[in-house]
N, C-alpha and C positions, 0 to 999 in steps of 0.2 A: 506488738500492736501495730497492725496496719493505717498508715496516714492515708487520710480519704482528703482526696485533690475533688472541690466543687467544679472545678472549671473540667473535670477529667469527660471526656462523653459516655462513655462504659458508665460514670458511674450517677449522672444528669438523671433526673427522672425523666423518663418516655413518657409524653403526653399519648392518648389515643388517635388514631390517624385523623378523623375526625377533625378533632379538635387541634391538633396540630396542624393540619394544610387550612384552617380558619385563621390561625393568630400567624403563621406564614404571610396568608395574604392581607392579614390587617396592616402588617408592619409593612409591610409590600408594599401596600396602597398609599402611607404614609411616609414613604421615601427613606425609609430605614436600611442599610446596606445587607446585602445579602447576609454578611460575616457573622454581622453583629446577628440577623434572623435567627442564623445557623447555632449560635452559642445559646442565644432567648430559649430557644424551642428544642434545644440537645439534636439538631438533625444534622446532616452535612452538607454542603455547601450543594453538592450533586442535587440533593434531596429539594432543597429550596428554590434552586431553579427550575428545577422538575416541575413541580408543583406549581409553580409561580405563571412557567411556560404552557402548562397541559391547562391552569385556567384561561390562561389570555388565548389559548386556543379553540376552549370551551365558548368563551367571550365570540370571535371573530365567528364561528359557526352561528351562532344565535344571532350573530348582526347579518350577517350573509340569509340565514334565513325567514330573517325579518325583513331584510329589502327586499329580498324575492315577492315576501308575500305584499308589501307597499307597492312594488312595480306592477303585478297581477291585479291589483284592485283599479291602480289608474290606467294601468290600460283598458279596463272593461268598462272603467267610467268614462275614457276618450275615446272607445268605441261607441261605445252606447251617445256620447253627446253628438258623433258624427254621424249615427242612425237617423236622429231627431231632426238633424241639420240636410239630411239627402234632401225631403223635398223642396227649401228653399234654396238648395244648391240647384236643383233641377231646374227649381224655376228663374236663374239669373241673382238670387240676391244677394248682393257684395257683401254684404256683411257676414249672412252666410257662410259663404265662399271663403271670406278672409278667416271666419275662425275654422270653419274645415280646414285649410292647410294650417292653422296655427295648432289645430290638435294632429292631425299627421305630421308637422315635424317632432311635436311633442314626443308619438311615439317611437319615431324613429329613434329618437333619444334614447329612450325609456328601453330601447332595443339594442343600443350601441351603434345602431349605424350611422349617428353624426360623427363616430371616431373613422370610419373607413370615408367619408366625404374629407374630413381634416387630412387623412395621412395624405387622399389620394393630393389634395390641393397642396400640402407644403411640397410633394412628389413634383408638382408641375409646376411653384416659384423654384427649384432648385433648377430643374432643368430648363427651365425660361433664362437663369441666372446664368446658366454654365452655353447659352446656346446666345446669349450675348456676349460673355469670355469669348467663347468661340469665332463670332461674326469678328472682334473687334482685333485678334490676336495678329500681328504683324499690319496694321492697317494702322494704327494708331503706338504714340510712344510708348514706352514703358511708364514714365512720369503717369501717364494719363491712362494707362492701364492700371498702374497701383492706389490712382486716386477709384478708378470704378470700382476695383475691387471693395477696398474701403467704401465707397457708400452703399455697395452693396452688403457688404458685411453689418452697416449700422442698421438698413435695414433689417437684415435677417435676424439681429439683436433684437431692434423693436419690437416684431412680434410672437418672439418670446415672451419677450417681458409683461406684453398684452394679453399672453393666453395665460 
């Protein structure tokens, strides 16, 4: 008589796939280790990260294609409010004016192009920073070189830590 090992995987019942990548990712969701998944559901460890990976990637599509379709709507609702807004732009009116450019940065946003305004501006503190190194290099001590650096450096800290 053959001894039948429960913990053997050969010899686990196989759940339907179905139903096995469901209680994969319930235990998943609930912070249960892959191992222990792996032993729950008779799969392999391969199997469970698979599984686990191809939804969170399932996941990240469906978010990607949901912001797309949120950024399409507010753009066509910050177009459409800066239609409304032409003729009191035409005619001088601050208020206006002030929210026409508040909905064109809006979309510039909504476009990525306040990241290429960001790069290009940290692009011109770097080389503001490196073109005062430069003025100051044999003009001034070292002492008083290592202290600019330093307060330059606590700057460039600060606004990190700001953004």
């Amino acid at each position: 008589m053959v001894a039948i090992n429960p913990k053997s995987p050969v010899q686990r019942r196989r759940l339907p796939r179905a139903e096995r990548d469901e209680k994969i990712l319930t235990l998943a969701g609930a912070c249960v280790p892959y191992r222990r998944i792996a032993e729950e559901t008779g799969s392999s460890l391969a199997t469970v990260s698979r599984v686990v990976n191809n939804h969170l990637a399932q996941l990240q599509a469906t978010i990607k294609v949901r912001a797309g379709e949120l950024r399409a709507k507010q753009l066509f609702e910050l177009q459409a409010l800066r239609q409304r807004l032409a003729k009191g732009v035409a005619a001088g009116d601050t208020r206006a004016i002030s929210t026409w450019i508040k909905a064109q940065h809006r979309e510039a946003q909504l476009c990525g192009l306040d990241l290429v305004q960001a790069a290009a501006d940290e692009a011109a503190h770097h080389h503001a920073a490196r073109a005062l190194l430069d003025s100051l290099e044999g003009r001034v001590s070292d002492e008083v070189m290592d202290q600019v650096v330093a307060i330059l450096s606590e700057l460039a800290e600060a606004e990190e830590t700001d953004e």
